[in-house]
MIVOZA-406452 format. One record per residue (C-alpha): residue in one letter; x, z, y; residue number from 1. Coordinates in steps of 0.1 Angstrom, whole numbers, plus 2048, in hexadecimal, padded with zeros to 3 digits. Example, Ala and Ser with C-alpha at 12.3 -4.5 7.8 and 13.67 -1.06 7.14 Angstrom:
+---+-----+-----+-----+-----+
| r |  xx |  zz |  yy |   k |
+---+-----+-----+-----+-----+
| A | 87B | 84E | 7D3 |   1 |
| S | 889 | 847 | 7F5 |   2 |
+---+-----+-----+-----+-----+
***
This chain:
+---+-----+-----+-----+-----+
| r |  xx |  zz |  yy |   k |
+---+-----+-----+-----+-----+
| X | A27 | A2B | 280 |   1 |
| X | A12 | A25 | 2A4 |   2 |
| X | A24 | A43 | 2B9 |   3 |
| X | A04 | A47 | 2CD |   4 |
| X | 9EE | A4E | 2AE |   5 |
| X | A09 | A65 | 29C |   6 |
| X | A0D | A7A | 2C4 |   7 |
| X | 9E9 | A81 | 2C6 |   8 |
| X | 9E7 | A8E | 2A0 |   9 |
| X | A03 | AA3 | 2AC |  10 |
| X | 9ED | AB1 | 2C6 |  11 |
| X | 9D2 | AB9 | 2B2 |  12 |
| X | 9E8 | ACB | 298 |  13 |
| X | 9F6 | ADF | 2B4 |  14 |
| X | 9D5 | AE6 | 2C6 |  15 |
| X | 9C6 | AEE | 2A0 |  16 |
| X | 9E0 | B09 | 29C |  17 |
| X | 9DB | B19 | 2BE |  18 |
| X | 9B3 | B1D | 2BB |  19 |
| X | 9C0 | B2C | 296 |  20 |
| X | 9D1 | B47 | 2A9 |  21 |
| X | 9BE | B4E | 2C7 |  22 |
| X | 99D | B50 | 2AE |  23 |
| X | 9B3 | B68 | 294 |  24 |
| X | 9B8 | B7D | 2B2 |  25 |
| X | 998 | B7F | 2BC |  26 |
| X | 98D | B89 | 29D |  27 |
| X | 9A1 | BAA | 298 |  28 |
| X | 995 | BCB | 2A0 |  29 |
| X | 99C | BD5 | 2C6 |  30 |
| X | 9A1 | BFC | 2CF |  31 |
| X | 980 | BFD | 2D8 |  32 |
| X | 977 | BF2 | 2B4 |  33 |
| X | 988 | C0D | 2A8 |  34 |
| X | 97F | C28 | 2BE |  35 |
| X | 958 | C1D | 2BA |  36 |
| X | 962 | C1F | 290 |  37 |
| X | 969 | C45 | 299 |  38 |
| X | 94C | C4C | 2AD |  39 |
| X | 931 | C3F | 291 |  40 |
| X | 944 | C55 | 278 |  41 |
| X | 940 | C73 | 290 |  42 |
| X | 920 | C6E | 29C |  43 |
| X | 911 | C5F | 27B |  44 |
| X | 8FD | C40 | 290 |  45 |
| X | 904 | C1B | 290 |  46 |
| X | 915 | C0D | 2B1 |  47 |
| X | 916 | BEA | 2A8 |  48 |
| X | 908 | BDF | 2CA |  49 |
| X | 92A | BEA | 2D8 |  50 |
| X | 943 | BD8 | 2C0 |  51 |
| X | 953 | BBA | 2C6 |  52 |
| X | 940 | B94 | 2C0 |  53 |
| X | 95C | B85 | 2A6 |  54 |
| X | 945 | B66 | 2A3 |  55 |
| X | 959 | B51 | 2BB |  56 |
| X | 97A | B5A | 2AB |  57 |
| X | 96C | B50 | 28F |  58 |
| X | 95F | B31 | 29F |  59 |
| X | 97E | B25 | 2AD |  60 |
| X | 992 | B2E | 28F |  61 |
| X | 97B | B12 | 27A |  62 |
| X | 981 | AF9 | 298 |  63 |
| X | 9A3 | B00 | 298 |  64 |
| X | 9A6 | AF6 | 273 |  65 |
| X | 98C | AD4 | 277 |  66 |
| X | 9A8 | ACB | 290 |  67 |
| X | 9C8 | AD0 | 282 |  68 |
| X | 9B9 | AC0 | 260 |  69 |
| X | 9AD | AA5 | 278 |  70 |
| X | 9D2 | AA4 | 287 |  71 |
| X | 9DD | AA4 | 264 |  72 |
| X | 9CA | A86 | 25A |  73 |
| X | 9CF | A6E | 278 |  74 |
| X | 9F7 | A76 | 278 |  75 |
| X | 9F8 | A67 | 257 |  76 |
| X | 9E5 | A4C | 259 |  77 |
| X | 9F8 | A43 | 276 |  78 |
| X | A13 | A42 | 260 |  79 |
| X | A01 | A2D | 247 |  80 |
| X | 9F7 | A12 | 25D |  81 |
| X | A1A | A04 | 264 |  82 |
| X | A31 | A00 | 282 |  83 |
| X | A19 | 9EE | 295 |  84 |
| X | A35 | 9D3 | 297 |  85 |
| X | A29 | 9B3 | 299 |  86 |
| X | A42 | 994 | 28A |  87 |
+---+-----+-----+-----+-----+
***
């Protein structure tokens, strides 16, 4: 196993899963979601110009997986290229 290859596949596992949660909490409805949801029942028009862009959680959610897979894949085939050892 070459340490340096299996640490940065680490890195990218662990970065992966943090743009996975910062883009699932973008991509939940915010108070002012909620209280805009009231208003259109109320007064029977659209307000989507005031509700909340979810494209970049979404975004950084489907980076966040290409990364950890990534991280996934280079951990083991740091593990599948040996010990580096040289005899």
């Amino acid at each position: 196993m070459k340490p340096e290859v299996a640490i940065v596949g680490v890195v990218l596992i662990l970065v992966g899963v943090g743009l996975c949660v910062f883009g699932y909490q973008k991509t939940q409805p915010t108070a002012t979601d909620s209280a805009m949801g009231v208003l259109e029942q109320l007064s029977g028009e659209s307000l989507d110009d005031f509700k909340t862009d979810k494209t970049t959680g979404y975004a950084a959610m489907a980076g966040g997986v290409a990364l950890f897979l990534i991280g996934i894949g280079t951990v083991l085939a740091s593990r599948s290229r040996g010990s580096g050892v040289q005899e």
